[in-house]
C-alpha positions as CSV (number, residue, x, y, z in Angstrom):
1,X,75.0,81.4,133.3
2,X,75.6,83.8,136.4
3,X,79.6,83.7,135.4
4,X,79.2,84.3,131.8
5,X,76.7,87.3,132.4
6,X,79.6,88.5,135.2
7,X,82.4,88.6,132.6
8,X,80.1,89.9,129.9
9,X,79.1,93.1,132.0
10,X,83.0,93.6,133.3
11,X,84.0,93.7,129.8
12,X,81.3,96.3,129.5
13,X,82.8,98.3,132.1
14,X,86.4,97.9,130.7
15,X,85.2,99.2,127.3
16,X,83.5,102.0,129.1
17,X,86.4,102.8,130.3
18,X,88.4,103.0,127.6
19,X,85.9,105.0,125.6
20,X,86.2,107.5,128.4
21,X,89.6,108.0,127.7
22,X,89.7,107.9,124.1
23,X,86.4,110.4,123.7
24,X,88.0,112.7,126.7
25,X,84.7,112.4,128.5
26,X,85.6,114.5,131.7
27,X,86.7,117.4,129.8
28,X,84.1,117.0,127.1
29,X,81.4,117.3,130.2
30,X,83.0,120.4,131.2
31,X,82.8,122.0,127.5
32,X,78.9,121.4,127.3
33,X,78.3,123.1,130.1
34,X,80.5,126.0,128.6
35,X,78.5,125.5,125.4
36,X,75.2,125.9,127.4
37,X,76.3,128.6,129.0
38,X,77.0,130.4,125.4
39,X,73.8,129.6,124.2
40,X,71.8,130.9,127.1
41,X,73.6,134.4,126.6
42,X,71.1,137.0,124.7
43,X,73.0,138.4,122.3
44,X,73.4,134.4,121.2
45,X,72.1,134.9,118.0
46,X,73.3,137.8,116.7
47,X,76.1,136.5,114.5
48,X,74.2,133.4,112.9
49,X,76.7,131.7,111.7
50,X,78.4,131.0,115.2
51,X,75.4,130.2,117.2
52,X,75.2,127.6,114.0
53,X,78.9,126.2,115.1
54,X,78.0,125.9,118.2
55,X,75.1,124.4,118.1
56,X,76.8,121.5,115.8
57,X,79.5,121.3,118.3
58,X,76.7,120.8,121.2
59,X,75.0,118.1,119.2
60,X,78.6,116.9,119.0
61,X,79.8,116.9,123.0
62,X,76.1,116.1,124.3
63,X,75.8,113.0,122.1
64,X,79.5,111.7,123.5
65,X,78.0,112.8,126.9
66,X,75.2,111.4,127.2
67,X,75.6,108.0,125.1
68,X,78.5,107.0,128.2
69,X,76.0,108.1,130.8
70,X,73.6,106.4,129.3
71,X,75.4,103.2,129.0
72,X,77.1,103.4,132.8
73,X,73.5,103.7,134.0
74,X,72.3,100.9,132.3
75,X,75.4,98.3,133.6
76,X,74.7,99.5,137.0
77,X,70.9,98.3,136.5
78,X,72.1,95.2,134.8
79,X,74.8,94.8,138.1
80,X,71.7,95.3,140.2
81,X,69.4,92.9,138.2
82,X,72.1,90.5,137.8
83,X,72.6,90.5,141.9
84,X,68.9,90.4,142.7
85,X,68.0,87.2,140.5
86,X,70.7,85.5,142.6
87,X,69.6,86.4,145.8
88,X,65.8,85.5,145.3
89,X,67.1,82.4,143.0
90,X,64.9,83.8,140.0
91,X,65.3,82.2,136.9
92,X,63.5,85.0,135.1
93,X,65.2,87.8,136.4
94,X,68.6,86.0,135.7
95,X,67.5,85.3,131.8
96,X,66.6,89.2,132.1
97,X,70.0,90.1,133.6
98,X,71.6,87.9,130.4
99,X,69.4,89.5,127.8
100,X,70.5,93.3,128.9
101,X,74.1,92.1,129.4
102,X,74.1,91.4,125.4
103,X,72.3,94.2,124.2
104,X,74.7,96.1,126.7
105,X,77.5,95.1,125.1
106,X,76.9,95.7,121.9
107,X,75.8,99.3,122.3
108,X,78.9,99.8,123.8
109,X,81.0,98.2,121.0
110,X,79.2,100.5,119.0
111,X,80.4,103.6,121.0
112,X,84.1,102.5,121.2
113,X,83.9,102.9,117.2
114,X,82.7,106.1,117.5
115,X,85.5,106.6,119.9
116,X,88.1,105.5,117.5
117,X,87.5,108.6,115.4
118,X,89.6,110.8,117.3
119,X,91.5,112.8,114.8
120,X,92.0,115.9,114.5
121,X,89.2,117.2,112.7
122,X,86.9,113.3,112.6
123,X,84.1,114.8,114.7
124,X,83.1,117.8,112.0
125,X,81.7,118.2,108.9
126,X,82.6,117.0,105.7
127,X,83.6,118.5,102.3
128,X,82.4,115.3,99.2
129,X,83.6,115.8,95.8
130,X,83.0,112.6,93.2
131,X,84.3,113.0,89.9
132,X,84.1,110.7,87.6
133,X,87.0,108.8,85.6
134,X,87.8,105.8,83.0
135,X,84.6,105.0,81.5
136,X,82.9,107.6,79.5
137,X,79.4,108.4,79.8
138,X,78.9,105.1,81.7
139,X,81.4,106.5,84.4
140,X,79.5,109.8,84.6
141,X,76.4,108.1,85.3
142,X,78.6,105.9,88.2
143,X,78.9,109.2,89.5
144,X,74.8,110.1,89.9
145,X,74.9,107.0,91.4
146,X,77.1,107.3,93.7
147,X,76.0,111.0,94.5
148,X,72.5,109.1,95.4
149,X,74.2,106.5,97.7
150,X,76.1,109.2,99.9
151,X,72.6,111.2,100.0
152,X,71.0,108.1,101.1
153,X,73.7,107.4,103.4
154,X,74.1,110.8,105.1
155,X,69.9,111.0,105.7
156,X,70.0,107.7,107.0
157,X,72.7,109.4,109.5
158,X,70.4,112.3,110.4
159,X,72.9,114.3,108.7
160,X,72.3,117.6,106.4
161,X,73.1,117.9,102.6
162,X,74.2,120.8,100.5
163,X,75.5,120.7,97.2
164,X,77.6,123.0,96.3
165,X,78.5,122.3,92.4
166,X,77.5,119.9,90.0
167,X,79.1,119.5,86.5
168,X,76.9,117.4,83.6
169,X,78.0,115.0,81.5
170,X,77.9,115.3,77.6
171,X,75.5,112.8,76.7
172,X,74.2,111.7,80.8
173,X,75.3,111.7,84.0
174,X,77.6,114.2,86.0
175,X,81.3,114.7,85.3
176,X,81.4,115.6,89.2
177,X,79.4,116.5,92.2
178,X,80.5,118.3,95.3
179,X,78.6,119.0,98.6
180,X,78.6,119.5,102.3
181,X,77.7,117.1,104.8
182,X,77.2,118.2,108.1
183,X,76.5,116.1,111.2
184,X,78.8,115.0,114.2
185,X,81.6,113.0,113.0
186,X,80.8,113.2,109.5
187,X,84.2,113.8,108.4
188,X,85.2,111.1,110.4
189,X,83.3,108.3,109.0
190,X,83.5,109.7,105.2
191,X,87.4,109.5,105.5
192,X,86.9,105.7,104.9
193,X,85.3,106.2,101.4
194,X,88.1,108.1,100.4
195,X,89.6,106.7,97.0
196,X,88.1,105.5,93.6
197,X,85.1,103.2,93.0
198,X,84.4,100.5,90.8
199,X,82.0,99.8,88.7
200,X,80.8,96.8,86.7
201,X,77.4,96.2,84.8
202,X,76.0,95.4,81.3
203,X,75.8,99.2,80.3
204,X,72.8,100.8,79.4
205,X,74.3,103.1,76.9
206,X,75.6,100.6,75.1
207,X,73.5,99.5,72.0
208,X,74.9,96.2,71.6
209,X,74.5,95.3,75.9
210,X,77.7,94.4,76.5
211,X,79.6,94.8,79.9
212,X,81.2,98.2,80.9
213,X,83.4,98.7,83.7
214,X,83.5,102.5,85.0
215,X,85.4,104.6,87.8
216,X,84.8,107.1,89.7
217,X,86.9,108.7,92.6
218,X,85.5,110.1,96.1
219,X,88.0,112.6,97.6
220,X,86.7,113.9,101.4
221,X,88.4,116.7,103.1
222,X,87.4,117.9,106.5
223,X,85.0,121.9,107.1
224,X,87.6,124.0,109.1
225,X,87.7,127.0,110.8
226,X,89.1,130.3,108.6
227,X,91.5,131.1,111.1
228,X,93.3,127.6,110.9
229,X,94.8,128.5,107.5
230,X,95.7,131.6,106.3
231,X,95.9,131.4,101.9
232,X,97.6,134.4,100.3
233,X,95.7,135.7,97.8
234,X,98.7,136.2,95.2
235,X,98.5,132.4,94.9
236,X,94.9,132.0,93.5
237,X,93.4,132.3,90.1
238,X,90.1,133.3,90.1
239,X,88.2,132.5,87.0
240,X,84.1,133.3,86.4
241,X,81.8,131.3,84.4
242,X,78.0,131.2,83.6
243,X,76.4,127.9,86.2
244,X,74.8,125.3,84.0
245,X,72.1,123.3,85.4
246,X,69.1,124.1,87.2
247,X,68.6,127.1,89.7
248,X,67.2,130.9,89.6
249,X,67.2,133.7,87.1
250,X,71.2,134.2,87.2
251,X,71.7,130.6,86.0
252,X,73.3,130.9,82.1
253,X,72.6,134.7,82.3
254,X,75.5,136.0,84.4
255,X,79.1,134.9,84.9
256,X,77.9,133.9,88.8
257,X,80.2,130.6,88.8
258,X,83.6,130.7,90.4
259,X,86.4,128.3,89.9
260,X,89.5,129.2,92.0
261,X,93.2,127.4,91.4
262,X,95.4,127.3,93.8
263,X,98.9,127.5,91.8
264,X,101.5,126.4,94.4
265,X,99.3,123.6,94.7
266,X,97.6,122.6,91.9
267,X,94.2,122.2,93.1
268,X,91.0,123.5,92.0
269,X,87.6,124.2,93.5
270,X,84.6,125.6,92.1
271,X,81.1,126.5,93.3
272,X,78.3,127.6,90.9
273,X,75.1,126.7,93.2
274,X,74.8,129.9,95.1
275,X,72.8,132.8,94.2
276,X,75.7,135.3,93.3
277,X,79.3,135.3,92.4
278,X,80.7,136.5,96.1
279,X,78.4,133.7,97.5
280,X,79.9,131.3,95.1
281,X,83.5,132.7,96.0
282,X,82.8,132.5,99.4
283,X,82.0,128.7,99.0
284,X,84.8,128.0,96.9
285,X,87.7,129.5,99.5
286,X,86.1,127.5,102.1
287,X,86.3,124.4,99.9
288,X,89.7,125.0,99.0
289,X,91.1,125.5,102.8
290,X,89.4,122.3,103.4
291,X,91.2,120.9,100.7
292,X,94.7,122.6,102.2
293,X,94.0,120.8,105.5
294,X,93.4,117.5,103.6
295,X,96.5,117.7,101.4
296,X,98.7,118.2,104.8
297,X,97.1,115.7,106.6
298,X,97.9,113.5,103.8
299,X,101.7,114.4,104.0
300,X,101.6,113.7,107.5
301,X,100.2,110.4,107.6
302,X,102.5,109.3,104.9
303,X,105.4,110.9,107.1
304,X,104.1,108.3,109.8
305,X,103.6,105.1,107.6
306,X,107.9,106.2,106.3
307,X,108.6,106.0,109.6
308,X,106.8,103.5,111.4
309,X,107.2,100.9,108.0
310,X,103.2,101.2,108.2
311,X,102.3,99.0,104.6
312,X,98.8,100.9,104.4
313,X,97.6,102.6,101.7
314,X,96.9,105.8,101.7
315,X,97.5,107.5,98.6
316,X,94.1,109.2,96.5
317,X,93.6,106.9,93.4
318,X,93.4,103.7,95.1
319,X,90.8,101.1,94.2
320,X,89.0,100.7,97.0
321,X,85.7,98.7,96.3
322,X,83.9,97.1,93.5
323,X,80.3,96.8,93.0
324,X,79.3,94.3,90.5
325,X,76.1,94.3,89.2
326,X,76.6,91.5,86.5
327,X,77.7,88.2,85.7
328,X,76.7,88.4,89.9
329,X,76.0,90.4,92.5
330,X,78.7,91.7,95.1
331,X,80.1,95.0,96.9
332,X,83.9,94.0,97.9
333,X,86.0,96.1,99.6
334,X,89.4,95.5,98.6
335,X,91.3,97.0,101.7
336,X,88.9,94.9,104.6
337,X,87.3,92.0,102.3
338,X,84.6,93.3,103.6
339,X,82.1,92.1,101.0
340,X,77.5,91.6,100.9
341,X,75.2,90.4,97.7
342,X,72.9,93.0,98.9
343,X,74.5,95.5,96.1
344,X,70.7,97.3,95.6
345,X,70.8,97.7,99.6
346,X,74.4,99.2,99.7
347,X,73.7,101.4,96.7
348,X,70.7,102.5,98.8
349,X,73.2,104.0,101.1
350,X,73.6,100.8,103.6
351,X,77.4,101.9,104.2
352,X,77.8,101.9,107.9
353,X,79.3,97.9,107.5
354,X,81.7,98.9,105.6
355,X,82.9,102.3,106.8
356,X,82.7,100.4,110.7
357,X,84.9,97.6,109.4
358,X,87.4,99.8,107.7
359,X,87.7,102.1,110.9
360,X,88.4,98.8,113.1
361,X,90.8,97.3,111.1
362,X,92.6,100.8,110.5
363,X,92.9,101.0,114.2
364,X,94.2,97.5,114.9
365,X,96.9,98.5,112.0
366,X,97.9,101.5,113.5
367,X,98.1,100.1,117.3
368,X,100.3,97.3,116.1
């Protein structure tokens, strides 16, 4: 048993290793105590919005921080327990030494995936916009559903949610929902729910309770600083609207919602949940520079997967899971095979299998 233990806590140390490197760990020490140093200054506060940065970006550096400090003390103490129950010939102490050498090993399997989200902007928040597709009104309920499975998903995180626009359907449902989630490597994690979502069930807008298959699609683009992209403003349209929906006194009485197009792109963004127009148009902009980031990170990996001969798919508009809710009960991702009966547990916002398994085998792909 001694052996086994041995080679279980050296692979532990490898991994730690290895998650050093990949998370940057020395210089990522030396930036929280920059970052605690900014924060101790008195005049901290003064422009809210960049102690708020900061503080997510502390969250951020302390969590890599500590969680490899954490788990080097605790294979030193296993080294240590490990030695001692062979020394004294301790039976219990060696069962205890085999025990921690487990759980030791799979919290640090756990922090080499966190590792593997190393792009650019993986560690940040997140930009979530579902809109719904082929399907009608059943589709536009997909989309409340699947607007309640990210919620779930992103408290069950820790993380913070704030919606930003929401557009009903005609008869039920939303047309499409768009928010913020912000946390440490929310970006990072969302990035593997990209695409479009299946849905299949008996519908219950359908007098006659026959089966209805609906899509809708899940675009995620990373929150980025102003300065990283300029926009000229000769390129928007602006248009104003009256928000729909619930909210304050200048919902359906003023022209408060803002839609902006970006016309060498093509892409829209809209905001209507703020309380006036220059709020809403500040919202928007930042929404659409995340989108600007997203579209050229898009053309680079496909500039990658041209020249390496990569097969992977990447494109928006891929199917990438199905949720069945009848003649059975299954979640399948079609990219991993990834698959669980649970579908009411999933729908709950149990995603992390998923997302974790998509992230690994996107990593072996791309170190082949």
């Amino acid at each position: 048993m001694t052996q086994e233990i041995r080679r279980r806590l050296e692979e532990v140390s490898a991994l730690i290793e290895s998650i050093k490197e990949a998370s940057r760990y020395d210089s990522e020490k030396l930036r929280l105590g920059e970052l605690e140093e900014q924060m101790s200054a008195q005049d901290f506060w003064e422009d809210s919005e960049k102690a708020e940065g900061v503080i997510q970006e502390l969250k951020r550096v302390k969590e890599t921080v500590t969680s490899v400090d954490e788990v080097t003390s605790r294979l030193e103490d296993a080294r240590t327990l490990l030695s001692l129950g062979e020394e004294e010939s301790d039976a219990d102490t060696i069962t205890e030494a085999e025990s921690e050498s487990r759980q030791l090993l799979r919290a640090v399997e756990k922090l080499e995936l966190r590792a593997l989200l190393s792009g650019n902007y993986d560690s940040g928040n997140a930009y979530i916009t579902i809109q719904s597709g082929a399907g009608g009104t059943d589709a536009c309920d997909w989309v409340t559903i699947l607007k309640r499975m990210f919620i779930r998903w992103a408290e069950r995180m820790g993380y913070k949610v704030s919606v930003i626009d929401e557009l009903p359907g005609e008869e039920a449902g939303l047309k499409s929902f768009s928010a913020h989630i912000a946390g440490p490597y929310a970006y990072g994690y969302l990035r593997a729910e990209h695409g479009v979502h299946r849905l299949v069930r008996i519908s219950p807008f359908d007098a006659q309770g026959r089966r209805q298959t609906s899509f809708a699609s899940l675009d995620v683009s990373p929150e980025v600083e102003e300065a990283e992209i300029s926009i000229d403003e000769s390129d928007l349209r602006i248009d104003t609207y009256r928000a729909s929906g619930a909210g304050g006194q200048h919902v359906n009485t003023t022209d408060s919602a803002v839609r902006i197009t970006h016309i060498p792109t093509g892409v829209v963004v809209q905001c209507q949940n703020q309380r006036s127009q220059h709020a809403n148009r500040t919202q928007a902009l930042k929404v659409l520079q995340s989108r600007l980031v997203q579209l050229e990170e898009k053309r680079r990996e496909e500039e990658i997967a041209r020249e390496t001969g990569a097969k992977r798919e990447i494109a928006f508009g891929s199917q990438i899971r199905s949720y069945v809710l009848h003649p059975y009960k299954q979640v399948k991702d079609h990219r991993t095979k990834h698959e669980t009966g649970n579908i009411d547990a999933v729908l709950d916002g149990e995603l992390q299998d998923f997302i974790e398994t998509f992230l690994r085998q996107k990593a072996e792909t791309t170190s082949e």
